[in-house]
VOLUM-778332 format. One line per 5 residues: number of its first residue (from 1); their letters; for each residue x, y, z of C-alpha. Coordinates in nm, 3 decimals. Layout:
N
NUM = a = X/Y/Z  ...
//
This chain:
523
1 = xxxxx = 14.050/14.383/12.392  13.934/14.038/12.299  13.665/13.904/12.505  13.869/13.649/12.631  14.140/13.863/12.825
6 = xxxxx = 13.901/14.008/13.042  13.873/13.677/13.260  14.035/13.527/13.563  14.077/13.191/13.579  14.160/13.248/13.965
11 = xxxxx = 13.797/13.355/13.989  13.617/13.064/13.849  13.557/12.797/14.081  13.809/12.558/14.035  13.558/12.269/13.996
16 = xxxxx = 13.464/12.456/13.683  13.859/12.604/13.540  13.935/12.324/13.351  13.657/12.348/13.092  13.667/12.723/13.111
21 = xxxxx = 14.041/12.755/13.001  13.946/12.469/12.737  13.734/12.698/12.571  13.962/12.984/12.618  14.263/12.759/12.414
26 = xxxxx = 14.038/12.629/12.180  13.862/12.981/12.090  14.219/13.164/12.048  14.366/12.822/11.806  14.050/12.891/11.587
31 = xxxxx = 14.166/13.252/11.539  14.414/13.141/11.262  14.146/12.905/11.117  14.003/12.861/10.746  13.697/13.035/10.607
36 = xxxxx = 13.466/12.741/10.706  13.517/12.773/11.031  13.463/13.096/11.099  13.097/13.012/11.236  13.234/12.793/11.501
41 = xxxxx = 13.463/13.110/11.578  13.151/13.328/11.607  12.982/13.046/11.822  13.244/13.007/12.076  13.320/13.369/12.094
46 = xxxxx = 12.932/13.406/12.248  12.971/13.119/12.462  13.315/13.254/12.595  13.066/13.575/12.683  12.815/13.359/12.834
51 = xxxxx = 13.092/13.208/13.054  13.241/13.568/13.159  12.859/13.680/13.198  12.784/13.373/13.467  13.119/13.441/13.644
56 = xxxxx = 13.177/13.745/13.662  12.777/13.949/13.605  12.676/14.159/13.855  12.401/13.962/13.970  12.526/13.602/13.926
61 = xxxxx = 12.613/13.604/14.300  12.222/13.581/14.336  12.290/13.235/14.146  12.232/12.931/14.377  12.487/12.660/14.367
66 = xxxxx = 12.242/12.411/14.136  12.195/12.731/13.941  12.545/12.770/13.821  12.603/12.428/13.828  12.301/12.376/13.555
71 = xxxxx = 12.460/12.683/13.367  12.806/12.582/13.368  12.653/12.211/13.206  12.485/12.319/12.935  12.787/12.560/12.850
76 = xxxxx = 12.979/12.287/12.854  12.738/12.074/12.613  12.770/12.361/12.408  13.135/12.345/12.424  13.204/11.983/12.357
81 = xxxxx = 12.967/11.963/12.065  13.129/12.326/11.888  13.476/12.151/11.929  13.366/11.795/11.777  13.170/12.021/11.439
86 = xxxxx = 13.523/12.201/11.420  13.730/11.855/11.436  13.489/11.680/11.164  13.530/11.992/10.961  13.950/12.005/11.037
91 = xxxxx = 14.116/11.672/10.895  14.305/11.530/11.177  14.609/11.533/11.010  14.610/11.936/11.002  14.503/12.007/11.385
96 = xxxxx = 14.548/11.760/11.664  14.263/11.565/11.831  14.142/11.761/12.149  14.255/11.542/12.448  13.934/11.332/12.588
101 = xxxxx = 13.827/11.408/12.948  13.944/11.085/13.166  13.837/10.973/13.511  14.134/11.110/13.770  14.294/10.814/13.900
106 = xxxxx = 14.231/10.420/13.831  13.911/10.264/13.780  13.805/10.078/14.103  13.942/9.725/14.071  13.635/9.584/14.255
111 = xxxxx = 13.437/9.672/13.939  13.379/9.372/13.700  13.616/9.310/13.398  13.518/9.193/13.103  13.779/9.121/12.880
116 = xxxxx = 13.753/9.111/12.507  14.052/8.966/12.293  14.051/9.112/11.945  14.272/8.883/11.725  14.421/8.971/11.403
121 = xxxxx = 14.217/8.801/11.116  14.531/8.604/11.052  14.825/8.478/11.232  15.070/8.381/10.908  15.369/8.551/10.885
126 = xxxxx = 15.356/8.720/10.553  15.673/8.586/10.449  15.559/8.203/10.491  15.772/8.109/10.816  15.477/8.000/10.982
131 = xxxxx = 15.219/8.089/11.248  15.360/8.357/11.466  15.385/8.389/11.837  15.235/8.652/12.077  15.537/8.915/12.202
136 = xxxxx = 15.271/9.128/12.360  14.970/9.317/12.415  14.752/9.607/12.415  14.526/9.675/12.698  14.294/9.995/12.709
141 = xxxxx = 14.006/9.990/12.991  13.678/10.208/12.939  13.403/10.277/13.186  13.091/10.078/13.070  12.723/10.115/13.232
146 = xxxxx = 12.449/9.879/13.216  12.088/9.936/13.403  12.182/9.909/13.775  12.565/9.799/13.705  12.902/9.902/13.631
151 = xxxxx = 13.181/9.724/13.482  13.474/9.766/13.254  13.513/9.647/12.935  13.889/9.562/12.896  14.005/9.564/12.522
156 = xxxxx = 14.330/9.363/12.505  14.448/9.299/12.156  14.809/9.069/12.149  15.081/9.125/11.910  15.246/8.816/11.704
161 = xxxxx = 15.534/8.841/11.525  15.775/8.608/11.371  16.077/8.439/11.521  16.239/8.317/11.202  16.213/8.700/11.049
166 = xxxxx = 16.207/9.055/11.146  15.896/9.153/10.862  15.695/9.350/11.129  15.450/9.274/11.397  15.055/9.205/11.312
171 = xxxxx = 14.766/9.323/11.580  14.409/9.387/11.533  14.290/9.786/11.475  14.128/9.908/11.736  13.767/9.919/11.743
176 = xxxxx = 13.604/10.274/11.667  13.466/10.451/11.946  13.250/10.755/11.941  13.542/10.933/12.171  13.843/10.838/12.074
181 = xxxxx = 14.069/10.810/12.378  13.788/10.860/12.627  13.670/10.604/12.935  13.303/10.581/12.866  13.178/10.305/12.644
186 = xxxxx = 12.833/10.422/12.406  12.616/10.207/12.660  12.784/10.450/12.925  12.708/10.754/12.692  12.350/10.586/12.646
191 = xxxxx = 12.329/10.576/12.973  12.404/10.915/13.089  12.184/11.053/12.790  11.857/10.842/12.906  11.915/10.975/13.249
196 = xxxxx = 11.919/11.322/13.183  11.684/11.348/12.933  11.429/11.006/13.035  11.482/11.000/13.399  11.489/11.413/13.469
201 = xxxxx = 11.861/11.387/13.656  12.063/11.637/13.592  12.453/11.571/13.545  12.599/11.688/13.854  12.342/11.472/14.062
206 = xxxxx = 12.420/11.200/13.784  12.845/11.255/13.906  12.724/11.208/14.257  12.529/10.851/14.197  12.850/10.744/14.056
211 = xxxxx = 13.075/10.888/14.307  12.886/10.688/14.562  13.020/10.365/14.373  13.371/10.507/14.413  13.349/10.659/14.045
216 = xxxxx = 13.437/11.034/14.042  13.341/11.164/13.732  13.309/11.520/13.734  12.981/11.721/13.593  13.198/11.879/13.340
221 = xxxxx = 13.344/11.550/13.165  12.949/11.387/13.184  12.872/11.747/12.990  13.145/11.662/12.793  13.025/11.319/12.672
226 = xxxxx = 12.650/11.417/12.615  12.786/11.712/12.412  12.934/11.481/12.172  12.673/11.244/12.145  12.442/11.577/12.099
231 = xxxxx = 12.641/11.635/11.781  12.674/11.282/11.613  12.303/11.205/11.662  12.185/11.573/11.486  12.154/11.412/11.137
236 = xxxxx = 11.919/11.135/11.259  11.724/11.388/11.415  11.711/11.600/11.110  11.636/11.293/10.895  11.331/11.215/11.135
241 = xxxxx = 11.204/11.579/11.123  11.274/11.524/10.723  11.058/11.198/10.784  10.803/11.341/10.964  10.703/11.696/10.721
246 = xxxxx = 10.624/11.442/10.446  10.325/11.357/10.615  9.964/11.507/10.531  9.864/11.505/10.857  10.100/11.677/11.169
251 = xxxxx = 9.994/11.783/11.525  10.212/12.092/11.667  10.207/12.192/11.992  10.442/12.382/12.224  10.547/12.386/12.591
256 = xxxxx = 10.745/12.622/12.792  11.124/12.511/12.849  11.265/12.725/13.112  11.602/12.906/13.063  11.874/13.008/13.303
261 = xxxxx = 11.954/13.363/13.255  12.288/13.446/13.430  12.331/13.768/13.395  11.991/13.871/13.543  11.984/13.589/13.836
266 = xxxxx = 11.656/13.432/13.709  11.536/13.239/13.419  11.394/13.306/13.056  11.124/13.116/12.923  11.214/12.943/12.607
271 = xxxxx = 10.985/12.718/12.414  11.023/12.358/12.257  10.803/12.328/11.987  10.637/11.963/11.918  10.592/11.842/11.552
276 = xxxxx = 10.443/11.481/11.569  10.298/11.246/11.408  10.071/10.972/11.514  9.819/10.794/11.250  9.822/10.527/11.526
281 = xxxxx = 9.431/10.566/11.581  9.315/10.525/11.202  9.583/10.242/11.099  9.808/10.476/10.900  10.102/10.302/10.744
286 = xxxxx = 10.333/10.552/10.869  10.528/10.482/11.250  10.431/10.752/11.491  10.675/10.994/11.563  10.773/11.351/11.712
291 = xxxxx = 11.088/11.616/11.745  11.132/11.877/11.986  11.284/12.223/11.816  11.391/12.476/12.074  11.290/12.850/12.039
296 = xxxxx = 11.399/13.099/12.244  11.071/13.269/12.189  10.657/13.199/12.055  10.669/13.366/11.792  10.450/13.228/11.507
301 = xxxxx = 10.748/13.293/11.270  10.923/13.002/11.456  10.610/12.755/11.387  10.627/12.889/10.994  11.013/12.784/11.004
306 = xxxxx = 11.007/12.464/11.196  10.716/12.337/10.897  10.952/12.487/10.599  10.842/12.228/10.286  10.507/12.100/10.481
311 = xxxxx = 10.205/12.085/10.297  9.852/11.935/10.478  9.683/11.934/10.747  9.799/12.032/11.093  9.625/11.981/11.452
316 = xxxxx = 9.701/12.239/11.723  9.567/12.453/11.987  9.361/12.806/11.933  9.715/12.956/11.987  9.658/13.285/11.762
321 = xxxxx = 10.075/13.282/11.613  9.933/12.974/11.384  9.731/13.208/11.225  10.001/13.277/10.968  10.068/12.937/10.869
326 = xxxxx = 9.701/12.958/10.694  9.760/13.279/10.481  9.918/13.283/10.115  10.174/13.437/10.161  10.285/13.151/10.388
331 = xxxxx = 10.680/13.095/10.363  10.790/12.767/10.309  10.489/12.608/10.151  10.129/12.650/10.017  9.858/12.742/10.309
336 = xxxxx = 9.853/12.455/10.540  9.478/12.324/10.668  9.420/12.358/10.977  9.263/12.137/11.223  9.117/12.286/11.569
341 = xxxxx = 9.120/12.097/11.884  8.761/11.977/12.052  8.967/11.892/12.386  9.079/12.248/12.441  8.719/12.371/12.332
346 = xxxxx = 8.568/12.150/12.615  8.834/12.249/12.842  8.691/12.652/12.806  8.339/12.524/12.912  8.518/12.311/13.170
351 = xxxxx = 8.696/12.599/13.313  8.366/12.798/13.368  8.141/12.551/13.470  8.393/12.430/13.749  8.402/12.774/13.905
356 = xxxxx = 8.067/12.939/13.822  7.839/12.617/13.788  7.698/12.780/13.431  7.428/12.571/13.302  7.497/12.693/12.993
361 = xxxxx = 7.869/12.580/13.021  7.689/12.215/13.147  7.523/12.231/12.848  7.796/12.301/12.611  7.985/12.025/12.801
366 = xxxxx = 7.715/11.768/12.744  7.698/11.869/12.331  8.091/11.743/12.338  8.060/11.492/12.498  7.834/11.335/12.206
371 = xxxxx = 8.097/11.402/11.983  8.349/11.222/12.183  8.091/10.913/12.243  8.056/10.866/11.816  8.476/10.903/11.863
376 = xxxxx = 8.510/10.658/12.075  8.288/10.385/11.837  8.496/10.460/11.573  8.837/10.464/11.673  9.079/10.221/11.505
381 = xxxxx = 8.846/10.200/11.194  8.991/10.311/10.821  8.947/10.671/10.713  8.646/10.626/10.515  8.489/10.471/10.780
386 = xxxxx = 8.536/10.715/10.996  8.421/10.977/10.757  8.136/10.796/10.687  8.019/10.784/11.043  8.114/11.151/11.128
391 = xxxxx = 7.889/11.217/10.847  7.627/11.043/10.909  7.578/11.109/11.328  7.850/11.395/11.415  7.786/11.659/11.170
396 = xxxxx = 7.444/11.723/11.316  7.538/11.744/11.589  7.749/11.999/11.511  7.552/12.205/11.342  7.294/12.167/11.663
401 = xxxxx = 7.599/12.295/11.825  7.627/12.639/11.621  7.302/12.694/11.641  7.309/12.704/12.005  7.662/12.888/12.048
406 = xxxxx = 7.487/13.171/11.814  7.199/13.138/12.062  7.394/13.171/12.395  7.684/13.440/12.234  7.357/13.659/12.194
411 = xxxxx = 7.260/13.621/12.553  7.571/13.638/12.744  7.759/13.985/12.741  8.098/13.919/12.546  8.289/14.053/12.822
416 = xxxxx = 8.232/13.877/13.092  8.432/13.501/13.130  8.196/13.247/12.996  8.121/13.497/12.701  8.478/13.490/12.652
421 = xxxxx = 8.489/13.106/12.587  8.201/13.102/12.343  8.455/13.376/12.169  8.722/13.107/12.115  8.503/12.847/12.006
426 = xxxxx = 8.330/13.086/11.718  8.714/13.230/11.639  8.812/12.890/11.551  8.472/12.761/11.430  8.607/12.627/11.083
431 = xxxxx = 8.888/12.445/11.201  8.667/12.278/11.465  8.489/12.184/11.151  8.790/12.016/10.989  8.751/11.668/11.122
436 = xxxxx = 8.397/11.607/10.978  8.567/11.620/10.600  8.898/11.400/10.638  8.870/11.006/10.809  9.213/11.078/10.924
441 = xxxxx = 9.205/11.388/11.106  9.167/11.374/11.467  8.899/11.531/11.665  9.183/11.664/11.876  9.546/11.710/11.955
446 = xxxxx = 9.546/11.492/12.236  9.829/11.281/12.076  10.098/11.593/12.100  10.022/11.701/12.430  10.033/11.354/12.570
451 = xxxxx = 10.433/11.355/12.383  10.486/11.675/12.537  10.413/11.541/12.925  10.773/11.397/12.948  10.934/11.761/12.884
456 = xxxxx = 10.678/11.904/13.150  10.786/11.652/13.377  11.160/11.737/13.309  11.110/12.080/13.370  10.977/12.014/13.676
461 = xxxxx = 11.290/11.781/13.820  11.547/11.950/13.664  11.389/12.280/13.679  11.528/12.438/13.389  11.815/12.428/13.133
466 = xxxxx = 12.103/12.586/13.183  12.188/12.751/12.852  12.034/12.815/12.479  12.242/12.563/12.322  12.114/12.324/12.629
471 = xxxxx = 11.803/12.357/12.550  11.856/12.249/12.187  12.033/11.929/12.330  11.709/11.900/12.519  11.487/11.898/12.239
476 = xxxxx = 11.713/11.683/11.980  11.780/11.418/12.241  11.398/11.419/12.372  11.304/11.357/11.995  11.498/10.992/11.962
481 = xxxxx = 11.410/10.938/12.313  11.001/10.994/12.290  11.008/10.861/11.934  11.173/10.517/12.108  10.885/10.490/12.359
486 = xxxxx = 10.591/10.549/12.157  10.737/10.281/11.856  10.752/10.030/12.161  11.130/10.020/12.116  11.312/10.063/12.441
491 = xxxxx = 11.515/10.405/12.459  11.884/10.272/12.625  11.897/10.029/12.374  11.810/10.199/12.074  12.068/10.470/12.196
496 = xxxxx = 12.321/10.241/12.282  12.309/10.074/11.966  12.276/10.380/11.766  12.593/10.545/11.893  12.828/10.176/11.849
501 = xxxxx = 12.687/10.206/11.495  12.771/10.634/11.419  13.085/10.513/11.626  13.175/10.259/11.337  13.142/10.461/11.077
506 = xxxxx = 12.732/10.394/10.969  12.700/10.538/10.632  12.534/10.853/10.563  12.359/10.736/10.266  12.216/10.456/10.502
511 = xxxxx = 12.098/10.687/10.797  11.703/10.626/10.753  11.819/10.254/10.954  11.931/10.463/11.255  11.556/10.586/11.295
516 = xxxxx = 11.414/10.470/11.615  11.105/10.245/11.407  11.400/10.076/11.213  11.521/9.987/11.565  11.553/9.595/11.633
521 = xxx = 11.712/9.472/11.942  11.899/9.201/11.793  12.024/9.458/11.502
//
């Protein structure tokens, strides 16, 4: 028995039937499919199990309402983005258009129209008689959103024909949209997209903001929308990882991202790993970027995937599943460098001295802290610069500093805490080291974790995602999103833009102008 017999519609919440038996149509017409799709057949098949697993699993009564309502979203994300990779990969001429998810009822009328007349480029009949005359008129109406306002945009394009001669009527095309047939304009999709992802609300609370303007959208057609735009913005976040691993100089990090687990009634901790770059502080050419790839677990093999073709030097934490980036058998590349972080170093001491008072912690703390003064001289200087002055004051001091952590690891028993922290700092001795040989290597990785704060705080408000594939919509959209903020380019716009441009049709060839740094607000 297929896996999709085995479920009642009658037993999903009806709130939630619609895009259930959409999934359940659109997994049984791929049956009879081509080749090439059978991946999106395999993909949908799981997330029809994940569907029968939070209805009907023995302990998703233990689900709170939010719960299933954040697992049913990022199903539905999942959903809406499958079925738009099956449709580009299907021409439209061999398998109908899935039928866009529209608002129940009229728009308000209260809500501002703004009407925009799209004439045809020219209104001579073909056959000489003249100018023509208007015999009619298109009209389509889309929700639009702008910060703090809705309206709708009202498309009317007229139709002219000829009263001397029957040679056919002439209208303008329609203007591309990113969902053909649907009510949201790409400033609405923007919006939606910045809200989740920028402003830590989920959909369903996003549905209810609107319903209290008398717009009922439901949860499901929001997941819908960001689903899609999930999908079409993919190759500009691939082209910015591409962008990014031709660096010499990356910071990783990673942060939990918190995963709802239907089937056991609690969640799973997934992981978004950071790649980023920022040269910001040494007046590297390069714009400062980062992208968030999803893991479901920490494994170091993930970090040795995520950096497939990187070759340099890499700042990160003590975190022990780097350790295989270094070795030579390293897939995807020769050995990378790497670079230790001073911050998490001090932090160690810092944990000890704030609840033991150790003077030799205090004392450790105080040897940093000259490091961080000569830092703080030299920041925004050129590489050599920099070198020169880490050369010059900061490697003795460094060297001081081994001397003593030799010193104190022979006085303090290894097992107890503070001997513990002097453990870390010798483990990762020679990549503490790193910074005193390259101008352009940081003396920590304070630049990734201060990218990474935004996710925290979204896993905080929104308390986790819902699904897998949500958390891979997490990361991809996060990417543009932080990449936006920290190029000084403001994230609704650059979205909003971005999507009218995929929308019409922006050349592949031409996608390194979609990049958030290529971002101008009169472009």
């Amino acid at each position: 028995m297929s896996s999709t017999a085995i479920i009642d519609l009658s037993a999903i919440p009806e709130a939630q039937r619609e895009a259930v038996a959409a999934l359940l149509r659109e997994h049984e017409e791929l049956k009879g499919e081509r080749v090439s799709l059978k991946e999106i057949i395999k993909r949908l098949e799981h997330l029809v199990a994940e569907l029968n697993q939070a209805v009907h699993g023995k302990r998703s009564e233990k689900l709170s309402e939010d719960d299933r309502q954040l697992a049913f979203e990022d199903l539905e994300i999942a959903v809406a983005e499958a079925e738009e990779k099956q449709e580009t990969q299907a021409p439209s001429e061999s398998r109908p258009r899935r039928a866009a998810r529209r608002n129940r009822g009229n728009l308000p009328k209260d809500l501002p129209r703004i009407e925009r007349v799209i004439e045809p480029d020219s209104l001579q009949c073909p056959c000489g008689c003249g100018e023509m005359h208007k015999i009619g008129e298109d009209r389509t109406e889309r929700l639009d959103i702008v910060p703090a306002q809705l309206r709708v945009l009202v498309t009317v394009r007229p139709k002219y024909a000829c009263r001397a001669c029957t040679d056919g009527v002439t209208q303008a095309s329609a203007p591309a949209h990113l969902i053909d047939g649907g009510l949201p304009t790409e400033g609405a999709i923007a919006h939606v997209l910045i809200s989740k992802y920028a402003d830590h609300l989920p959909l369903y609370r996003q549905s209810r903001i609107l319903a209290r303007s008398g717009i009922e959208i439901h949860r499901s057609t929001l997941a819908d929308w960001v689903g899609t735009a999930a999908f079409h913005l993919g190759p500009v976040v691939d082209r910015l990882a591409e962008h990014l691993k031709t660096s010499t100089k990356l910071f990783m990090d990673e942060t939990t991202a918190p995963v709802l687990d239907p089937g056991r009634g609690r969640t799973k901790t997934g992981y978004l790993w950071a790649l980023a770059r920022d040269d910001r502080s040494w007046g590297g050419d390069d714009p400062p970027g980062v992208v968030f790839f999803y893991a479901p677990g920490r494994a170091g093999e993930n970090a040795e995937k995520i950096l497939h073709g990187f070759d340099g030097i890499l700042q990160l934490d003590g975190y022990q599943g780097y350790n295989r980036l270094t070795r030579p058998a390293r897939k995807g590349g020769n050995p990378i460098r790497v670079a230790h972080c001073w911050a998490h170093a001090r932090r160690k001491l810092k944990e000890v001295f704030d609840r033991d008072g150790s003077e030799i912690a205090a004392e450790g703390l105080r040897r940093i802290a000259e490091f961080y003064k000569i830092e703080a001289d030299i920041r925004g200087t050129a590489p050599g610069q920099r070198l020169s002055a880490r050369q010059a004051r900061t490697a003795p001091l460094v060297v001081e500093f081994g001397e003593w952590l030799k010193q104190q690891r022979l006085r303090v028993s290894a097992k107890s805490r503070l001997g513990e922290k002097l453990a870390y700092i010798h483990r990762h001795w020679d990549g503490l080291q790193t910074f005193l040989h390259d101008g352009r290597v940081e003396i920590d990785s304070n630049s990734v974790e201060n990218l990474i704060r935004p996710i925290a705080l979204n896993r905080k408000n929104a308390l986790f995602a819902g699904h897998d594939e949500g958390g891979r919509a997490w990361g991809r959209i996060a990417s543009l999103i932080e990449t936006a903020k920290i190029n000084g380019v403001e994230p609704f716009a650059y979205l909003k833009t971005t999507l009218e441009a995929i929308a019409a049709g922006h050349p592949q060839g031409r996608i390194d102008e979609l990049l958030p740094w290529n971002f101008k607000p009169s472009s």
